[in-house]
N, C-alpha and C positions, 0 to 999 in steps of 0.2 A: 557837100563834099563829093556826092557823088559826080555831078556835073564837073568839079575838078578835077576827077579821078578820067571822066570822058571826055575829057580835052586835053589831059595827055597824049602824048601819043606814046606810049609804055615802050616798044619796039627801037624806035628814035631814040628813046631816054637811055633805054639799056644799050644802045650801040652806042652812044656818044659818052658812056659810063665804062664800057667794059674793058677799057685800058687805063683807066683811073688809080689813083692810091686807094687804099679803102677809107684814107681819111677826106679825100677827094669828096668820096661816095656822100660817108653819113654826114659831112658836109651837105650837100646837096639834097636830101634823104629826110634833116632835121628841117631845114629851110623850106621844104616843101611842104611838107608836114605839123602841123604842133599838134594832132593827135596819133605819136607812134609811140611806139614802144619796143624795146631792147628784150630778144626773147634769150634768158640766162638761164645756162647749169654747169656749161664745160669751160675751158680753157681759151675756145676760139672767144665765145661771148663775152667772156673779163678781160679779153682785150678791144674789142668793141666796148664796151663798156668802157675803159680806160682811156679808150679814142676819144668817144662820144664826149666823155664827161670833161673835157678839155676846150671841146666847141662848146658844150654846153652844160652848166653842173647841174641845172634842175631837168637830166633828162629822165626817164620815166621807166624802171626793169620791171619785170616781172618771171615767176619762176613756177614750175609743177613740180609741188609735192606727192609723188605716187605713194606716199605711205612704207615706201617699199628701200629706201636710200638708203646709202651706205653713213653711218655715224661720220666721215669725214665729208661726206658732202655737206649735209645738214651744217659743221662748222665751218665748211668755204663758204657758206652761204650769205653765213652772218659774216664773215671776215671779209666779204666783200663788200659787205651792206655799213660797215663801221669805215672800213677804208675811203672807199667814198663819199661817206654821208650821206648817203643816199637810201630811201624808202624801197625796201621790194617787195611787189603787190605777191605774194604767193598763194595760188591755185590750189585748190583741196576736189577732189574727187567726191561726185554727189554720195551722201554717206550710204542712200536705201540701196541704189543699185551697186555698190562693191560689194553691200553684209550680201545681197540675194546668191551674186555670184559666188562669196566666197562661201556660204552658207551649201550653196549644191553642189559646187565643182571642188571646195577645198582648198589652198592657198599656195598651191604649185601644179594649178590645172594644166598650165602655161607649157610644162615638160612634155604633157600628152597629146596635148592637141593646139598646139602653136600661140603666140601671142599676141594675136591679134584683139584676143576679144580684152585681154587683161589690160590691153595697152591702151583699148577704146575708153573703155572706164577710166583709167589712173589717169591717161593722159590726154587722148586726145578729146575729149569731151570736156572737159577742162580747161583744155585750150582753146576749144571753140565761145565758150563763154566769154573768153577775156577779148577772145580777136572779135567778137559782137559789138564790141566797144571802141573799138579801133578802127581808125582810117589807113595804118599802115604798121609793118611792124618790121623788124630787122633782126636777122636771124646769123648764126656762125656758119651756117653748113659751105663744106669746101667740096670743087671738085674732086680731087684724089681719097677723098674720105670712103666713097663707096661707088668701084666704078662703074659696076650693075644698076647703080638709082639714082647718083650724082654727078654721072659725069657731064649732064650736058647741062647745069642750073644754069643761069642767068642772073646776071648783076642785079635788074630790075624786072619783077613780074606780077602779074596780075593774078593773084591766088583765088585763081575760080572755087581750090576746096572747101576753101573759108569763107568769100563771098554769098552776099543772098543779090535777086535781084534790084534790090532799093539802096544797096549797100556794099559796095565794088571794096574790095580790098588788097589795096599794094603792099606787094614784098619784096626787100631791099637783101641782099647774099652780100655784103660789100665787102669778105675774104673766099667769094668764091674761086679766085686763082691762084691761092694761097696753097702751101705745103703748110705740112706739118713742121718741116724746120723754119718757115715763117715765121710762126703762131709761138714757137720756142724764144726764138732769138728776140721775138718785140716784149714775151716776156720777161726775159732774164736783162736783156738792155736799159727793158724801164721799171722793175721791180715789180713787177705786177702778183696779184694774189694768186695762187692756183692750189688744187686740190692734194693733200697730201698721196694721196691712193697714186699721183704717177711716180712717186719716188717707190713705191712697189711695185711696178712695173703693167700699172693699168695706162692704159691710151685713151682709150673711146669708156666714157665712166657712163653708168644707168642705172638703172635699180640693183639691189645688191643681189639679190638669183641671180640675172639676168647676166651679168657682165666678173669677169673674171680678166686676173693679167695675161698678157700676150709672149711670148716669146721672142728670142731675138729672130728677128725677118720676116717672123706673120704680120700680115696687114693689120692696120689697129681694130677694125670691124670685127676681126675673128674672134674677139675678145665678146663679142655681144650676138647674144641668141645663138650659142656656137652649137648647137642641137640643129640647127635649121641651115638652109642651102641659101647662100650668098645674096639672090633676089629677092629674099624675103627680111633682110636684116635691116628694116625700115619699123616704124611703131604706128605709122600714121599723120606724124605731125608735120611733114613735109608731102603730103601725097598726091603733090602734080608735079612734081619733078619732071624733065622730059624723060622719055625712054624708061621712067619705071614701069615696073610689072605689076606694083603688090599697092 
């Protein structure tokens, strides 16, 4: 795979993608690939999901459980996993290094000294393990989502954070030119499952500390890590984004 990954040409793919449908993309995305995977929690990804699973029904989700979710995720979770028929591989956090942390630092370190480490644990180390396994994976994140760390993604990319060198790994954004009233309308037009938490006025959903609902006209981000300054409301698991910071 890797040799297929080096005959790409990733820059070509993503320029000859980037005006595509996004069923265009995981078209192309799935056909390329048979070992990716659909990375699920929100709203953007159960409609990837919904996509996907219409080119292809044995396609492959997977999901991180930080321990830390809100009771209505954990039932969107399943409700998506019934709806489709579909298997989802879910992530667990190594159990030694969460008791250590939360053993010295206590279980809302996060307030005093930022989130990054709680997020290395819960999540993104988690993630690293599942994308070890993986030749590519496909993810929701949208431009206008965070314009400080998202604005410049790309349809198609080469995820240096999660590659090693024996083991190149591609990643697939196929609503990264998406709005949010996009991601609405494909929901409500094809009945898709979504989280109850945004009929109470959550946008951008995370661990339950973490994320709270939004107001009318705040951006949906502000809703997540709202103790923290705009460049830093990332967790890690997207962390080559162009023009981030964190």
């Amino acid at each position: 795979m890797a040799q297929l990954i080096a005959q790409l040409d990733i820059f070509s793919l993503d320029a000859e993608l980037s005006q595509q449908s996004p069923q265009k993309i995981l078209q192309r995305a799935l056909s390329q690939f048979d070992n990716i995977a659909i990375s699920f929690s929100g709203a953007e990804d159960v409609v990837l999901i919904d996509m996907a699973h219409k080119i292809n029904p044995n396609i492959k989700v997977f999901s991180l459980d930080t321990g830390r979710l809100h009771a209505e995720t954990y039932q969107f979770i399943d409700r998506v996993r019934k709806h489709y028929g579909i298997t989802i591989d879910i992530m667990y956090p190594d159990a030694i290094r969460l008791q250590e942390m939360v053993s010295a630092k206590g279980l809302f370190s996060f307030y005093e000294d930022g989130h990054q480490e709680c997020c290395g644990i819960r999540k993104v180390e988690p993630l690293r393990r599942k994308l070890s396994t993986l030749d590519a994976w496909i993810t929701g994140q949208r431009k206008d989502q965070n314009p400080s760390t998202r604005a410049s993604v790309p349809i198609v990319q080469v995820d240096t954070a999660f590659s090693t060198d024996d083991r190149p790994l591609v990643k697939f954004n196929p609503i990264a030119n998406w709005t949010s009233a996009d991601v609405w309308m494909y929901i409500r037009s094809y009945e898709v499952p979504y989280n109850s938490l945004h009929e109470k006025g959550f946008v951008s959903i995370g661990c339950e500390p973490c994320t709270r609902a939004t107001l009318p006209n705040q951006h949906e981000r502000e809703g997540r890590w709202w103790w923290e300054e705009a460049t830093k409301k990332e967790c890690g698991l997207h962390a080559i984004n162009p023009n981030q910071t964190v």
